[in-house]
Biotite code that builds the C-alpha atoms (Angstrom):
import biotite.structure as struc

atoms = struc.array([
    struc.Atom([-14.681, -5.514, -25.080], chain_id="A", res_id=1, res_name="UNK", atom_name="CA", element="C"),
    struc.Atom([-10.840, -4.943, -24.436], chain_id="A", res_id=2, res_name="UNK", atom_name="CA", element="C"),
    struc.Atom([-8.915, -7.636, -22.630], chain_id="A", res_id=3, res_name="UNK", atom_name="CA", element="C"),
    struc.Atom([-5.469, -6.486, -21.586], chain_id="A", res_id=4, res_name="UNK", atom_name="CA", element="C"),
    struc.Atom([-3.201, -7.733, -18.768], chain_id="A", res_id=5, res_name="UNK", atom_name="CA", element="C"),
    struc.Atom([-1.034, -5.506, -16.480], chain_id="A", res_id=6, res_name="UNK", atom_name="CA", element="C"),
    struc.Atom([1.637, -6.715, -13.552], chain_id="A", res_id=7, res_name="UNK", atom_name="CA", element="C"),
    struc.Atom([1.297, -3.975, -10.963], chain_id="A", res_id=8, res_name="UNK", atom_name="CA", element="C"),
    struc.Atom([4.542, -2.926, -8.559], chain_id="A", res_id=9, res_name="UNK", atom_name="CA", element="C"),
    struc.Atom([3.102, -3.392, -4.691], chain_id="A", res_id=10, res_name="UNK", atom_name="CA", element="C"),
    struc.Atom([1.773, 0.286, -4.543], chain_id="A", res_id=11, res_name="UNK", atom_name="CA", element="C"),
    struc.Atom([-0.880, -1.148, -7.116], chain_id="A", res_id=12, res_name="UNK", atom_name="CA", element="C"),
    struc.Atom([-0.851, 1.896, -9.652], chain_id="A", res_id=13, res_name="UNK", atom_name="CA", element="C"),
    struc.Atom([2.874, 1.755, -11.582], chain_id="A", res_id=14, res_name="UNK", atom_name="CA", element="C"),
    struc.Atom([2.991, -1.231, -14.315], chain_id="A", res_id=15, res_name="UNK", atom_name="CA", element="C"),
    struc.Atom([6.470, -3.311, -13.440], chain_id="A", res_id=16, res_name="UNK", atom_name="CA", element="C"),
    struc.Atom([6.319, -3.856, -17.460], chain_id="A", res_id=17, res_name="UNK", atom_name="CA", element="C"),
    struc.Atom([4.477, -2.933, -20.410], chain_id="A", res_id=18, res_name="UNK", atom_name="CA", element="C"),
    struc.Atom([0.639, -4.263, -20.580], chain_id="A", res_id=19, res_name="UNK", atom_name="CA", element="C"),
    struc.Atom([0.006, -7.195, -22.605], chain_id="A", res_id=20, res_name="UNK", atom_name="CA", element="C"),
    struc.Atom([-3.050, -6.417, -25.155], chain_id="A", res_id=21, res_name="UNK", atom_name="CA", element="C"),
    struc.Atom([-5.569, -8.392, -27.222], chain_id="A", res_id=22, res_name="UNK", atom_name="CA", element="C"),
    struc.Atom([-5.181, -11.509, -24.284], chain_id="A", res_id=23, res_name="UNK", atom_name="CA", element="C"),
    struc.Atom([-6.204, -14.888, -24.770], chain_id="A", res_id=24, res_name="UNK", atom_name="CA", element="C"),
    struc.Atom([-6.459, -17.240, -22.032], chain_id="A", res_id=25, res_name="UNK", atom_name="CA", element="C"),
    struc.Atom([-4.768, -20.550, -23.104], chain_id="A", res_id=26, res_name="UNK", atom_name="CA", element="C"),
    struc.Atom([-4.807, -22.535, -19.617], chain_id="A", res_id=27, res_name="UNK", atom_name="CA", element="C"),
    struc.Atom([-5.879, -22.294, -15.914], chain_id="A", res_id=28, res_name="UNK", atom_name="CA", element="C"),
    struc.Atom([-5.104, -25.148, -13.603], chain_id="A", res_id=29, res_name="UNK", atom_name="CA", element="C"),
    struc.Atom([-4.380, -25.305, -9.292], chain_id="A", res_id=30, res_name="UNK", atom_name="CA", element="C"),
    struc.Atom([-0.598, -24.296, -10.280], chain_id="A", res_id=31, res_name="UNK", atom_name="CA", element="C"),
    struc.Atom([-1.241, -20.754, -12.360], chain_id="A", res_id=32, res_name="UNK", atom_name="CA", element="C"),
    struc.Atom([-2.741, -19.080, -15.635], chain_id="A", res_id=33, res_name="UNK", atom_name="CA", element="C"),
    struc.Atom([-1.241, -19.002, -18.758], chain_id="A", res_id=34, res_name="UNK", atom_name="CA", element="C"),
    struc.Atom([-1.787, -15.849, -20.921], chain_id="A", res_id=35, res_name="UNK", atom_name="CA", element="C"),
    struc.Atom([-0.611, -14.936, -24.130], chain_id="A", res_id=36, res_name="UNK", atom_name="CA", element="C"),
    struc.Atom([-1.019, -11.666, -26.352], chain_id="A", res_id=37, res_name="UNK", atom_name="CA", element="C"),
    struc.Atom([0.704, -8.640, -27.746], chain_id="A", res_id=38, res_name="UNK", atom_name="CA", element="C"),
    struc.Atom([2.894, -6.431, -25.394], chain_id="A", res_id=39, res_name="UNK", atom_name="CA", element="C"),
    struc.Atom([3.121, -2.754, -26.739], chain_id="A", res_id=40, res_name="UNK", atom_name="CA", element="C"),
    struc.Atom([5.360, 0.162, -25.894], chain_id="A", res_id=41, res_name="UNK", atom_name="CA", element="C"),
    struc.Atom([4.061, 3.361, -25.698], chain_id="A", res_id=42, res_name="UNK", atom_name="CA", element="C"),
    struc.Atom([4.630, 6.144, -28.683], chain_id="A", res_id=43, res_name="UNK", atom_name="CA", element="C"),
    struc.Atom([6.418, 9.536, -27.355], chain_id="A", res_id=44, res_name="UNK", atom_name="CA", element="C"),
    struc.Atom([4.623, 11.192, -29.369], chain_id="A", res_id=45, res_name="UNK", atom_name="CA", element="C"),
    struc.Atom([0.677, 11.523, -30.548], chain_id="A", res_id=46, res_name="UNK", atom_name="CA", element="C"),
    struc.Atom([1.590, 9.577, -33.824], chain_id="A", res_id=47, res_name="UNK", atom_name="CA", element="C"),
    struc.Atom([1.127, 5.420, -34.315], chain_id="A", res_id=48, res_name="UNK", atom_name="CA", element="C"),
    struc.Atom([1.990, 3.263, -32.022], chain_id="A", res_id=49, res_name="UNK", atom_name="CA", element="C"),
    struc.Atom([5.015, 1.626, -30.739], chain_id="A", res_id=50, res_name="UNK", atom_name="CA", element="C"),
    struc.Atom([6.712, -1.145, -30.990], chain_id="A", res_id=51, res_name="UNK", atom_name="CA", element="C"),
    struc.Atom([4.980, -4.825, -30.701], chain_id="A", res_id=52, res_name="UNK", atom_name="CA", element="C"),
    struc.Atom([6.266, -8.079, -29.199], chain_id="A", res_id=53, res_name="UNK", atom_name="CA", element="C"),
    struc.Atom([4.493, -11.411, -28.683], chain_id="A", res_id=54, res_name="UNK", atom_name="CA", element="C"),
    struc.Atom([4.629, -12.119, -25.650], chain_id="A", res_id=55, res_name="UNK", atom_name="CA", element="C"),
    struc.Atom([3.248, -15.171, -23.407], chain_id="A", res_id=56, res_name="UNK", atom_name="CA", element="C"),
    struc.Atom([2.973, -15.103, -19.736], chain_id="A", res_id=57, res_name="UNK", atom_name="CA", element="C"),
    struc.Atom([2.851, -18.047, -17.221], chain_id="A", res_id=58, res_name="UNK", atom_name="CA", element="C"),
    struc.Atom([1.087, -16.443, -14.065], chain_id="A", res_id=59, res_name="UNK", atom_name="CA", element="C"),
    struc.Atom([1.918, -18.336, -10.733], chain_id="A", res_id=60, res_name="UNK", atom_name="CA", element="C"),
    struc.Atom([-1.008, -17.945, -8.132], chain_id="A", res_id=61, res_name="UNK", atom_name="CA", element="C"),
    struc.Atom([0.084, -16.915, -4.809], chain_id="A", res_id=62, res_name="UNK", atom_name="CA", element="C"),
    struc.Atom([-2.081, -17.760, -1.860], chain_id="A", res_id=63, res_name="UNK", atom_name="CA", element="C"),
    struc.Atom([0.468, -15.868, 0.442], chain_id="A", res_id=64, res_name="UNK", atom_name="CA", element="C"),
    struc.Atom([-0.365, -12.232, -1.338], chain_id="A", res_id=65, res_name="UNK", atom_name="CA", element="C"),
    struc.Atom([-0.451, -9.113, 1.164], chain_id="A", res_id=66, res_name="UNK", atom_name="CA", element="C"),
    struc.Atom([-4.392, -8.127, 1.525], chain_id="A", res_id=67, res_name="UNK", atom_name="CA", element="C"),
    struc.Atom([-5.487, -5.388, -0.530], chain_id="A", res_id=68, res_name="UNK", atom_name="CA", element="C"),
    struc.Atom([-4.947, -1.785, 0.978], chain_id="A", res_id=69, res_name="UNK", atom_name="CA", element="C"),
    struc.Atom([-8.221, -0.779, 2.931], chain_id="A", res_id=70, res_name="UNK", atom_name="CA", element="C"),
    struc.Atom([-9.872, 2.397, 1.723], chain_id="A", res_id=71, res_name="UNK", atom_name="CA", element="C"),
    struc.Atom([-10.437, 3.452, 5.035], chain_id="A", res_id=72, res_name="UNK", atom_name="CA", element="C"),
    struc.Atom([-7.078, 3.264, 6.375], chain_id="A", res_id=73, res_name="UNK", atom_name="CA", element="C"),
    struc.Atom([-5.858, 4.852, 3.195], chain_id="A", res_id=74, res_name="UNK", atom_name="CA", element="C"),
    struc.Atom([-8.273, 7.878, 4.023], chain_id="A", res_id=75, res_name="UNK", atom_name="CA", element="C"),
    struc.Atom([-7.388, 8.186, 7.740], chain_id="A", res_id=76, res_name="UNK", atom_name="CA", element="C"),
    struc.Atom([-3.571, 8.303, 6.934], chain_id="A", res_id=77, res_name="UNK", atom_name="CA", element="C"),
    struc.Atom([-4.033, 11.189, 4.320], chain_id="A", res_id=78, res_name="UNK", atom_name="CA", element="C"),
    struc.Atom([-6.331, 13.062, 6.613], chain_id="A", res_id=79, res_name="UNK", atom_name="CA", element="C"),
    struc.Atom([-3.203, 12.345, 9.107], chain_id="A", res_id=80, res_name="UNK", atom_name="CA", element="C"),
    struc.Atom([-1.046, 13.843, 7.042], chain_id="A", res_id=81, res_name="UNK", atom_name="CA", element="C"),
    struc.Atom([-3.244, 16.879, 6.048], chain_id="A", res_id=82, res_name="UNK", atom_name="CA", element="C"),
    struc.Atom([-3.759, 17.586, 9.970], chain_id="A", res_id=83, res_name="UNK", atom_name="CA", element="C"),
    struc.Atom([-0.410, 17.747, 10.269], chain_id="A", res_id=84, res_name="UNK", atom_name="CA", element="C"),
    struc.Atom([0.621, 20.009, 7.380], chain_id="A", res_id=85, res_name="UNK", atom_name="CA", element="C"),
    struc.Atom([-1.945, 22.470, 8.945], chain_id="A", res_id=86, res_name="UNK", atom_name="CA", element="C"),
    struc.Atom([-0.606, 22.268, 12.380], chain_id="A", res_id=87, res_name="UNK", atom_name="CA", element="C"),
    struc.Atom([3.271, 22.621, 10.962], chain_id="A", res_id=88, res_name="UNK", atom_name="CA", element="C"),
    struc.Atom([2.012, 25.825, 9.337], chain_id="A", res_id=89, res_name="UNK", atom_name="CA", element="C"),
    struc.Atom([0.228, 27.184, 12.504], chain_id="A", res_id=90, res_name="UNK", atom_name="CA", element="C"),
    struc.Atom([3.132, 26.839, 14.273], chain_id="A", res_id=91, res_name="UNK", atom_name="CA", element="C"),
    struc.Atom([5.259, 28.818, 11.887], chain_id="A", res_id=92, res_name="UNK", atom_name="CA", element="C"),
    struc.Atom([2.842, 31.592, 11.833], chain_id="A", res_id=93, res_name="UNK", atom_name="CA", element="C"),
    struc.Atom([3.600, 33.626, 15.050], chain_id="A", res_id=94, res_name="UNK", atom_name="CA", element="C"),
    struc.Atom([7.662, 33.819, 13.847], chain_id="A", res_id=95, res_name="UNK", atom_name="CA", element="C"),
    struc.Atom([6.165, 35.260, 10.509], chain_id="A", res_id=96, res_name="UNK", atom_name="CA", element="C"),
    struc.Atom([4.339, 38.370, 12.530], chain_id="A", res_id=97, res_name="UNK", atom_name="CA", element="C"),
    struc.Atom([6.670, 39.034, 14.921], chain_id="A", res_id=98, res_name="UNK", atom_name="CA", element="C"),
    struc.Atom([6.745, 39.124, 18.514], chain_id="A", res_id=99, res_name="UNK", atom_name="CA", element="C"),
    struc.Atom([3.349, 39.834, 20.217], chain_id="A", res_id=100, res_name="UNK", atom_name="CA", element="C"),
    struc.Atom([3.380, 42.406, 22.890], chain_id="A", res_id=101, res_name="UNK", atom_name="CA", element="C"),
    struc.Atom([0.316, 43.465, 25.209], chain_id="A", res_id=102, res_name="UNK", atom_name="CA", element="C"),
    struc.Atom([1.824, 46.489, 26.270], chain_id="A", res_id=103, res_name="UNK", atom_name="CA", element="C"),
    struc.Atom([1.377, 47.959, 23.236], chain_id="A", res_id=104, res_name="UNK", atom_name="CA", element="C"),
    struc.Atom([-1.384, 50.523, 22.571], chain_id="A", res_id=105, res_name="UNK", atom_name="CA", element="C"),
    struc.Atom([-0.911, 49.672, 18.731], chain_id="A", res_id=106, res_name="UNK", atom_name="CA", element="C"),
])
């Protein structure tokens, strides 16, 4: 099993810096968590690995954090934003065609 730490940026999905690998847990207590380990860079390329630094990281709970995002919400805003993509499109249809006229036998 793989232990690795990460310190996410708010949108929960970008690291703020590289992840600390091969973590060991050397205290917990009421004030925070203190973790220590090996922070790697990525390679740019396919080949080895990059560069290693020990690293040790003092972790300050927070009480006060912002909830976590609710799936649901998350879902009805994209399907927002989908609806109104379509309905932006719709609209620019008719210029596209031309002008519509009944009169016309055509």
């Amino acid at each position: 099993m793989k232990r690795v730490a990460v310190l996410l940026a708010a949108d929960r999905e970008t690291y703020v810096v590289p992840l600390l690998d091969k973590v060991k847990l050397l205290t917990i207590n009421e004030r925070g968590i203190l973790l220590t380990g090996i922070e790697v860079y990525p390679t740019r390329n396919d080949k080895g690995t990059g560069p290693m630094y020990r690293q040790t990281w003092w972790c300050e709970t927070n009480p006060k954090m912002p909830p976590a995002p609710d799936p649901t919400e998350a879902r009805r805003r994209e399907r927002d934003r989908q609806a109104r993509a379509i309905g932006t499109s719709l609209l620019r249809r008719p210029t596209r065609r031309g002008k519509y006229n009944p009169d016309s036998n055509s």
